[in-house]
N, C-alpha and C positions, 0 to 999 in steps of 0.2 A: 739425554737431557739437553744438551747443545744445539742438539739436532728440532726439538720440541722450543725452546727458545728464540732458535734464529727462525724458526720458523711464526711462532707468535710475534715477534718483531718484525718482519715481514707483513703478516696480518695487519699489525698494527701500523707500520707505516702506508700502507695501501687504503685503510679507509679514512685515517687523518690528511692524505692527501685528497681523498674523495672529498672531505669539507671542506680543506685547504680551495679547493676549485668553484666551490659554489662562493667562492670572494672573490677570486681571481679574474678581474678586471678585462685584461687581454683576450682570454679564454671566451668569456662573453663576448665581446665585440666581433671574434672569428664566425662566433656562431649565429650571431646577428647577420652577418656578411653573406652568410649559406646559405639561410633560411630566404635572407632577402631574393639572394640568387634563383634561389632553386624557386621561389615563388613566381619570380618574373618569367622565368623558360615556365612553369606551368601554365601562367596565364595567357602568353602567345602560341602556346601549343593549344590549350584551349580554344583559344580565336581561329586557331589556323584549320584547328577540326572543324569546327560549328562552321565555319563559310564552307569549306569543301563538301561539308556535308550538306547547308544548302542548295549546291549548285549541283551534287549530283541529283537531291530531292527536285530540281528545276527540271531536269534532262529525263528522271525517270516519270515526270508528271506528262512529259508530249509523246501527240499521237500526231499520227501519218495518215490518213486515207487515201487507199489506191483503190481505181474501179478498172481492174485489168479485165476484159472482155463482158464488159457490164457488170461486173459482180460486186457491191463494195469492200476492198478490205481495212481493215483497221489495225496500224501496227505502232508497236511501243517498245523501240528498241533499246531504251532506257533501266527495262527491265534485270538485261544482263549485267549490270552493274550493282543489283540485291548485296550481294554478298560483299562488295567494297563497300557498299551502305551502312552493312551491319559492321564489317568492320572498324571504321569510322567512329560510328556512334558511340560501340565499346571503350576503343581509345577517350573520347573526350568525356564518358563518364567515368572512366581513370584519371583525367586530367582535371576532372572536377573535384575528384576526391581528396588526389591530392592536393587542389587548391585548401580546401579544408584542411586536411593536415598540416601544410605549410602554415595556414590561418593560426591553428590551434598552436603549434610552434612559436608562432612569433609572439603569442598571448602568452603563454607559459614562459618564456626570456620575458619578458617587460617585467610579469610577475615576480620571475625566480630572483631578478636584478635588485628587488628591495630587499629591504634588511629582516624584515620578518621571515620570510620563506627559507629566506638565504640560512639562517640563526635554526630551521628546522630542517633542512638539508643537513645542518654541521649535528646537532643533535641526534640522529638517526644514527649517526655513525658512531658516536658516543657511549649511547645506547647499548648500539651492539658489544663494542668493545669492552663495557663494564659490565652487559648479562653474560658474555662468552668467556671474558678471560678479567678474573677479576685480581691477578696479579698487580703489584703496585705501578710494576715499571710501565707495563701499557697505558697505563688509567693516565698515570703522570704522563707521558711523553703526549698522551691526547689534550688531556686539562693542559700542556703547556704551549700545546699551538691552538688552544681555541681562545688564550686567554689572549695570545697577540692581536685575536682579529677585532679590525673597529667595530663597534659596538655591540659584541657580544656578552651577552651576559649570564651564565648558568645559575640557573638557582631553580630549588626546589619549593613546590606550592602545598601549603594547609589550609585547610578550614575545615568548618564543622559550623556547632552548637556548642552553646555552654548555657544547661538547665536544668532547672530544678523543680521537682515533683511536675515537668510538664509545661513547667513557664520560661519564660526566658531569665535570665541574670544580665540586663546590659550593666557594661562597665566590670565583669569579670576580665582577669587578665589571662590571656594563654602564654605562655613563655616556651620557647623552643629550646634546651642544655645541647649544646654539642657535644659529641661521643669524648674530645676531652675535656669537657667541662672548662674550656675556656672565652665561648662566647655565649652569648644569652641574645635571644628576642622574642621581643612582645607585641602583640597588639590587644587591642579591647576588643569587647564584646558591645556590639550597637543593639539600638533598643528590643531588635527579636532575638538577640543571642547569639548574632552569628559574627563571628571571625574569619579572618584570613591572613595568612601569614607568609611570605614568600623569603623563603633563607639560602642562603650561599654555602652550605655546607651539609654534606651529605652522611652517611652512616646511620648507626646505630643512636639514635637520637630521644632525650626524655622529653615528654612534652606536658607540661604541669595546665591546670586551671587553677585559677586561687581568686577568691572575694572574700570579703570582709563578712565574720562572721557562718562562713562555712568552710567545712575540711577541703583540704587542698587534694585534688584527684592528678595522675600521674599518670603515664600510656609509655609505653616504648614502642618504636615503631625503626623500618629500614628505610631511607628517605634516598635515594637516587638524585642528583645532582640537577637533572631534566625531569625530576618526577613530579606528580601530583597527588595527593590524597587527603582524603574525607575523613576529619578523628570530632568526635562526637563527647562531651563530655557531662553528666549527669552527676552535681556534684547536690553532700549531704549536709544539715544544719550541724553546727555543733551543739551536741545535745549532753557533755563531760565539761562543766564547769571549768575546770582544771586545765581541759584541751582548751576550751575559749580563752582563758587566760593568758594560755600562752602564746596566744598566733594572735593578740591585740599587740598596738604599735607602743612604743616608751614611751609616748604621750600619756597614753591610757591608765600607765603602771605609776609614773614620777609623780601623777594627780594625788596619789593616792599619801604621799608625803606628809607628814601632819607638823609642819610648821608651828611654832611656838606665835609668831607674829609675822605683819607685812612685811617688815626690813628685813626678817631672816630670810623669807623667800624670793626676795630681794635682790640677795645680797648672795644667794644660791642660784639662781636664773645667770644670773650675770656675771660669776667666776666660774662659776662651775659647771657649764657647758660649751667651754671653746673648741674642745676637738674632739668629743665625743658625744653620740646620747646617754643620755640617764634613766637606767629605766630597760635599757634592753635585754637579753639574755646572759651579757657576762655582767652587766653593772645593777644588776639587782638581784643578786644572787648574797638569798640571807648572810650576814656574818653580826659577829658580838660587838656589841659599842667600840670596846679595845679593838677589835682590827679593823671597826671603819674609821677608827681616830689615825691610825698608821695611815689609811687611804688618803684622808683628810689634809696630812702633813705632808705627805709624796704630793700631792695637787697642789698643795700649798707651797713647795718646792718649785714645779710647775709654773710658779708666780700668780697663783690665785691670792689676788687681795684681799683677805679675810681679818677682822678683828680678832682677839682670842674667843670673844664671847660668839661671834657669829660661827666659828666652826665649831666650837661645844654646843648650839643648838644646831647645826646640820650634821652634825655627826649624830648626835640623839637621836634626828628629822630619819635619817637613813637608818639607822636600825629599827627601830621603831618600826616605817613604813613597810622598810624591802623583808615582811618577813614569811613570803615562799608560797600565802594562801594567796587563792585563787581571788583577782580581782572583778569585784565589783562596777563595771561601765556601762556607760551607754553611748555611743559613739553615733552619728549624722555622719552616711556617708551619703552624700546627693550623688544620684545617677544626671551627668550631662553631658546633652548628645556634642556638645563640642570637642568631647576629647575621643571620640569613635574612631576619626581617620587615624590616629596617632600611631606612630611605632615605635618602639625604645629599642633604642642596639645597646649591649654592652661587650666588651671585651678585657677580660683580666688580665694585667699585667702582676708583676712580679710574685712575691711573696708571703709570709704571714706577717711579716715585719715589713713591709712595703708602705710607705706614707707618701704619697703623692698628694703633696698639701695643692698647690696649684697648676691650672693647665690651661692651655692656648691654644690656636689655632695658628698652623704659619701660612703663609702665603700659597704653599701650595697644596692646601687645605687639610693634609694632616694633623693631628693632634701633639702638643708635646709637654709633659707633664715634669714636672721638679718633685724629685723625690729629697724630702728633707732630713730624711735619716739617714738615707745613703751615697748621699751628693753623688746622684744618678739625674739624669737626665733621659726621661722615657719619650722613645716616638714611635708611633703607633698610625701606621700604614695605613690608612681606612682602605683604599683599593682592594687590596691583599689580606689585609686583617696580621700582617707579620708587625711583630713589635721590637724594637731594637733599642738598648738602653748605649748611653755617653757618659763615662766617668769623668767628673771633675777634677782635673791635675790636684794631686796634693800640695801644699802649700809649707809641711814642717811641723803644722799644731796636732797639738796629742787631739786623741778623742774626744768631742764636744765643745772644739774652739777656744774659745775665747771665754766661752761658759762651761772650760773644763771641771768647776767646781760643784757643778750643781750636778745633781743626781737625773739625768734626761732617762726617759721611759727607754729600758734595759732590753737589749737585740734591737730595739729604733733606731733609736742615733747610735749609728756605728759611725757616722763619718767626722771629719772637721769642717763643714762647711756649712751645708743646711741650706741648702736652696730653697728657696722659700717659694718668690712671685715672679716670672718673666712675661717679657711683652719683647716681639717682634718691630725692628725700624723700618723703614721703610728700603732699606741697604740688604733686608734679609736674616743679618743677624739678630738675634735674640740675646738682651738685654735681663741680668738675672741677678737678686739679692740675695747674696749668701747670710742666711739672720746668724750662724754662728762665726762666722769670719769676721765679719764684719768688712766683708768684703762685695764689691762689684764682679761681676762675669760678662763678659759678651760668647757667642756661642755661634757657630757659621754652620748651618745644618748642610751646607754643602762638604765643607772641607772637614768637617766635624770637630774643629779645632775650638778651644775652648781660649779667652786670655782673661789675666786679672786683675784687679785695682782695687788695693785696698786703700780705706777709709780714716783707718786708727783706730783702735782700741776702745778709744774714749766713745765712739759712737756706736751704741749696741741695740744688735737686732733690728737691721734695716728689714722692712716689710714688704709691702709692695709699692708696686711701682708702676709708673704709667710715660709713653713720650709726647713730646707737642711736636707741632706741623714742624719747628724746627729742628725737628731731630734731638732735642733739648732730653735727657732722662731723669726723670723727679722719682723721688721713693720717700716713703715715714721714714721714720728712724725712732720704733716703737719705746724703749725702755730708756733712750735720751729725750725725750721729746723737740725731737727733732724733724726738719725734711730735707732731705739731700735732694742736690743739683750736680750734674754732669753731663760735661760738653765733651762728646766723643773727641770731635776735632781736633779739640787740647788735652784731651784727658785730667782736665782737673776740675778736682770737689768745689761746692760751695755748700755746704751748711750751714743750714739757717734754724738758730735758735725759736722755736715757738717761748711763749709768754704762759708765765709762770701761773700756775693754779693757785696757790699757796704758799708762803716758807718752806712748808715740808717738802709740796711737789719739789722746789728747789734743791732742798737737802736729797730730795734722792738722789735727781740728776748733779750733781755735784759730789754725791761719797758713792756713787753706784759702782761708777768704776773701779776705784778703788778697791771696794770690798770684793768686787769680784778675780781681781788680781791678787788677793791677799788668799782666797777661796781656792786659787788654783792652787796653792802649795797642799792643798788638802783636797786631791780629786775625788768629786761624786761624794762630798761629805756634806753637804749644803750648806755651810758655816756663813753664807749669804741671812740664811733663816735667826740667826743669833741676833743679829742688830738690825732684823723686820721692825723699823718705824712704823707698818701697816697695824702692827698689834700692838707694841710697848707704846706707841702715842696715839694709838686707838683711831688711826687713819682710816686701814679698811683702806676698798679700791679706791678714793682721793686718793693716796699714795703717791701712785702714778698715773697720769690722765690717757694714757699710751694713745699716741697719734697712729691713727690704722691706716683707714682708707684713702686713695686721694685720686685724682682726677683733674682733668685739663677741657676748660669750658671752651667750645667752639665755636663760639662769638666773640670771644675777645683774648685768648690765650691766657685767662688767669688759671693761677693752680687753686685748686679744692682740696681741703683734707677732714678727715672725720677725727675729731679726739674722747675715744669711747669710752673710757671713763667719767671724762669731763661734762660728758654729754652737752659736745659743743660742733660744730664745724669752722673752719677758718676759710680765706681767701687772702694767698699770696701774689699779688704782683709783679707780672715775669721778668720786669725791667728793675722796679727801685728795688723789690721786695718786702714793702710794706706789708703787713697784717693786718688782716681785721676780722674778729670769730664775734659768732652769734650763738644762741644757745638756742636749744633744737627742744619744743615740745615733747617730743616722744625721748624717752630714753636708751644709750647702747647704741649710739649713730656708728655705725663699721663702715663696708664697702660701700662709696657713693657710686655712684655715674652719671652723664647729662646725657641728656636728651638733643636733640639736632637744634630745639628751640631753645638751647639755654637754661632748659630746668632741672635743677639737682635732683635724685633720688636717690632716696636715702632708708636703708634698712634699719629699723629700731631693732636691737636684739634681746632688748631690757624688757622691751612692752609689746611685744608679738604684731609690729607694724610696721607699716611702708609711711615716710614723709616727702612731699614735694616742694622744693624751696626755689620759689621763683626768684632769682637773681639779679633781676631788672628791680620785682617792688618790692623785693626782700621781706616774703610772705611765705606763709608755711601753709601747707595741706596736707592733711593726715588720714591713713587710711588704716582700720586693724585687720587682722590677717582672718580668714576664717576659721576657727579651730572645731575639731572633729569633737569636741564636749566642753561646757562651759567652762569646765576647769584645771582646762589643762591649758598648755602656752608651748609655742613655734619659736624657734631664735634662728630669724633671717641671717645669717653668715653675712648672705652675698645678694647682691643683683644687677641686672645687664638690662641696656635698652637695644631692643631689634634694630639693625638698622635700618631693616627697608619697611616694619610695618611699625614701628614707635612703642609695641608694646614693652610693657616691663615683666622680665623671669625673674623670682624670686624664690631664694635658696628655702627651704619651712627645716629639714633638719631633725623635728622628733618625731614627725609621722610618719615618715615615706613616702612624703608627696613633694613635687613641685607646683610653684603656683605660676599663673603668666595673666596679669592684668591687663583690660583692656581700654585701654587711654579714651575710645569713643563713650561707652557704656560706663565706662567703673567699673568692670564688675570683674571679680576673680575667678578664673578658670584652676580648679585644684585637678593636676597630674598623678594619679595613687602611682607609685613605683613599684616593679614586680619583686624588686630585692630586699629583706628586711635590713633595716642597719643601714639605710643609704643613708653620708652625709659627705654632703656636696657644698663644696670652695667659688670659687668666680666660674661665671658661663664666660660660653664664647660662642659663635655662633660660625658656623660653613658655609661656605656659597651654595651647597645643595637642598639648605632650606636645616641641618640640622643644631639643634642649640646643646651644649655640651657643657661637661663637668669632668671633675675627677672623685668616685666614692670614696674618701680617705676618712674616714673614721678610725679614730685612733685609740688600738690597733685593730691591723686589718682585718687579725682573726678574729674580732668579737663581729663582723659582717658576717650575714647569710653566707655560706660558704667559704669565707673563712681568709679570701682574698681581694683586695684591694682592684679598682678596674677603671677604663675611661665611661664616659656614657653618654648616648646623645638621644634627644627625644629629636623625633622630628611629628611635628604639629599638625602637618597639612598628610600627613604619610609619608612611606617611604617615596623617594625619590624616583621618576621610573615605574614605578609599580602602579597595577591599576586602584590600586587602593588612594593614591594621590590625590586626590581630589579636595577643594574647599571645604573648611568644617561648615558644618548645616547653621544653620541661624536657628534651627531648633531652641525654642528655652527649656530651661535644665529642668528636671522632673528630679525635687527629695523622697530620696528613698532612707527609710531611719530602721537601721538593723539592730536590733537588740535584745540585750540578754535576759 
């Protein structure tokens, strides 16, 4: 067996060195040198024949005439030299030949020198190595010196068809599961149906079709690393009520809610969908009045701001509604040829309890996501696809901070910190709000070292956060209504009081604290919920106006924040710190961001819209979201402005889609996502063209597969890939699928 090992090891270091050479620089230029040589002695050996060979053709062309005793004779003693003749000739059509080969030599180096040839010389060896000997250790020692060479890239190709009864389906998804189900990719199907899919991961691999309103078809197939293959898929209508039902998105199902009045549904849009959908496979699952009143109260715990009366009609709204039969919809899904080049990667991280509220991008193009249950710190390799998690130093406080008293979603918040939002300085470190510490983090993705500052007690649930050109870090400071300032330099706080909604707003932020320190001697008991002024003085979300969003305008360094209750936006001045808020036509203003010209935008989460708030003539523009049936509604989280094309990505959250608006046209591009249950936090966008999120739906189990993950569409294709290409200026063609 020893004997059969070193000997495979052997094998395998002899043809990894075989690709190792088709890179190997020196090695080429030796052989350039030879080729040159051995060309030059062919061509003067050449020359040296062809004249010799003239000159005997000159000697054996004369004649002599002698007239010895009258008689003439005629002699051509040139003749004896035939057979040097013939030999001659022979050599220089040898010397010809091999000019030719030499020729073909030197063509073949110029060729083998570029990186394609080169990438299929390494491949071959590859090849062999995984159909001969498909042990681990071979495969890996090959995969670990091909992955050195510059720019080599292994990955395996799909395509096909995705059709039905004979026609094409564009705008079906094909999704590629790796063997362990912990990466996912997609592409669409373009207007004849056809796909391509090129993935970095080989095995035993599932590969799904899935569209809107037909059954999802499935293939297993063995995928080789340098392979290619042709998977064809023929999918069927759903023609079992019951099966429609179920494969429609929460949008489809929460419609179906039968609301007492406006304000109730209102007042259920707007508390009642912060961190998850409503409506999906765990959250409309029938139950009795009495235990969606328990649901109602645990949410309300949660700090959903509810009057008494508004949660006894959405506790009714949801029994009533979620009760198990099969829905009745009709859903617009438009086929548009803009979204064909598109690719979606995903990659799962951790657990069923894994909440990776927000994620970023660092400088050296990585992903790194803040797990707010586990005060983890996930980063996530995109080269490699390897994902490596960063513990938050403990700090002393029991389980759930500083809001040890309140009952947080049970296996979630395991930790004391709760990382919430980070943003990278221009230093490298990463800048992070701990919402249950109440505390600051900075984070050195190199040294991986983590330090801390805290804030005080009195300032609860800092948010997110964002920095200015001067390295300056600003964050909300949700349930104070507040916004923190922090100068690395000095390390010291400035909070700054926002302006008061109300008396009451007042009274919270002034006994909040309090009761929440009086709450910890009673952990997980919620005794916060006793002296709810939201219900006993019949507030409701007035309550608290919670400052969310904020942002730093690049025209003049003033900070922006959203206060999403109040349904307002402010403008801080980075010197005096002056205020000054506006109130925002659309309702539910959350994550803003600016634009390179200075224009706010702004997600409504209240009224399923995008607003634009020019800051110069302090004018608003409004735009609604498109929704898949008239009566159903989108709650934008988040949105990003591209840097290099201006468009805006915006979060939707209860269909499965992303949207990406076009600043030239207006017009919405809808993204269908292959995973059910995506609900996705702030984008960020990679220098390779990819725009990204983290699916944190909370919890992670109630997601398609049952785990939390990073995710990037990229819009023009994958990077690299011949599928890269500009989307079509095609216009979009509705297609309306229904039941």
């Amino acid at each position: 067996m020893r004997f059969i090992s070193l000997q495979r090891l052997v094998v395998a270091v002899i043809v990894v060195s075989a690709a190792l050479a088709a890179w190997y620089r020196p090695l080429q230029d030796v052989a350039n040198a030879q080729v040159d040589a051995g060309l030059k002695r062919a061509l003067v050996s050449f020359a040296s024949a062809r004249a010799l060979n003239a000159v005997i053709s000159v000697i054996q062309g004369t004649e002599f005439s002698v007239k010895p005793i009258g008689v003439g004779i005629a002699m051509t003693p040139g003749r004896i030299l035939d057979p040097i003749n013939d030999l001659i000739e022979q050599f220089f059509t040898v010397m010809l030949v091999a000019i030719v080969a030499f020729g073909v030599q030197k063509m073949l180096l110029s060729i083998g020198a570029l990186a394609g040839p080169s990438r299929l010389h390494t491949i071959q060896p590859v090849e062999y190595l995984m159909n001969s000997w498909r042990k681990r250790a071979a495969i890996s020692l090959a995969l670990v010196a091909l992955v050195a060479l510059p720019g080599v890239s292994l990955a395996g190709t799909l395509n096909g068809t995705v059709m039905a009864q004979g026609k094409p389906l564009p705008g079906a998804m094909v999704t590629v599961f790796s063997a362990d189900q912990l990466r996912r990719e997609t592409a669409y199907a373009d207007a004849q149906g056809r796909y391509a899919l090129r993935v970095d991961f080989g095995g035993k691999l599932r590969v799904r079709a899935r569209m809107p309103y037909f059954k999802d078809a499935s293939q297993e197939l063995e995928l080789g690393l340098v392979a290619a293959r042709t998977l064809d898929f023929s999918l069927e209508r759903h023609s079992v009520a019951a099966e429609l039902s179920e494969s429609l998105s929460a949008s489809a199902h929460q419609s179906m809610l039968p609301f007492n009045s406006t304000n109730t549904r209102e007042a259920f849009i707007s508390q009642c969908n912060y961190c998850h959908q409503i409506g999906n496979a765990l959250t409309r699952v029938p139950r009795e009045e009495s235990a969606w009143r328990k649901t109602v109260l645990r949410m309300e715990g949660y700090f959903a701001m509810l009057t008494n009366q508004e949660s006894k009609d959405i506790t009714h709204a949801l029994a009533e509604g979620f009760d198990g039969k099969p829905v009745q919809a009709v859903q617009q899904h438009p086929w548009d040829a803009r979204i064909a080049p598109a690719r979606i990667k995903e990659w799962v991280a951790g657990d069923a309890a894994t909440f990776i509220h927000d994620t970023d991008v660092g400088e050296d193009d990585d992903l790194y996501g803040a797990d707010e249950g586990h005060d983890v710190i996930w980063h996530l390799e995109r080269k490699t696809g390897k994902i490596n998690q960063y513990k938050i130093p403990d700090m002393g406080l029991p389980e759930g901070g500083v809001f040890q008293g309140v009952q947080l979603p049970i296996g979630v918040f395991t930790g004391q910190h709760g990382p919430h939002s980070l943003a990278q300085a221009k230093d490298g470190k990463f800048w992070i709000t701990n919402a249950l510490s109440s505390t600051l983090a900075s984070f050195d993705p190199v040294t991986r070292q983590f330090k801390l500052f805290n804030m005080g007690r009195t300032h609860l649930y800092p948010h997110t956060i964002r920095i200015d050109a001067e390295g300056i870090v600003w964050f909300t400071i949700v349930a104070s209504n507040e916004v923190g300032r922090f100068d690395p330099r000095t390390e010291k706080f400035t909070i700054l009081h926002l302006p008061e909604e109300s008396f009451w707003s007042g009274v919270s932020h002034y006994l909040f604290p309090w009761i929440l320190r009086i709450g910890a001697w009673f952990p997980k008991m919620n005794m916060h919920m006793g002296v709810n002024h939201a219900k006993w003085a019949f507030q409701g979300r007035s309550a608290f106006p919670f400052p969310y969003g904020i942002d730093v305008n690049p025209l003049d360094g003033s900070i922006w924040y959203a206060k999403l209750n109040a349904n307002k936006i402010g403008r801080i001045d980075p010197r005096t710190h002056e205020v000054t808020e506006f109130d925002t036509p659309f309702k539910g203003p959350r994550r803003l961001r600016f634009d390179k010209q200075g224009n706010l935008w702004i997600p409504a989460f209240d009224d399923s819209g995008v607003m634009k708030f020019d800051t110069r003539t302090r004018r608003f523009e409004t735009f609604k979201l498109p929704l898949l049936a008239h009566n159903e509604y989108e709650v934008p989280y988040a949105l990003a402005v591209h840097p290099k094309t201006g468009d805006i990505w915006i979060t939707s959250n209860m269909s499965d889609r992303a949207f990406r608006f076009l600043l030239q046209t207006k017009e919405f591009v809808s993204y269908p996502l292959p995973t059910r249950v995506t609900w996705l936090r702030d984008w960020t966008f990679t220098k390779d063209g990819g725009v990204c999120s983290s699916s944190s739906n909370l919890p992670a189990w109630g997601i398609e597969g049952g785990l939390a993950s990073f995710i990037c569409l990229f819009p023009d294709g994958e990077p690299g890939a011949a599928t890269s290409a500009a989307a079509p200026a095609a216009q979009a063609k509705s297609v309306a699928f229904e039941q």
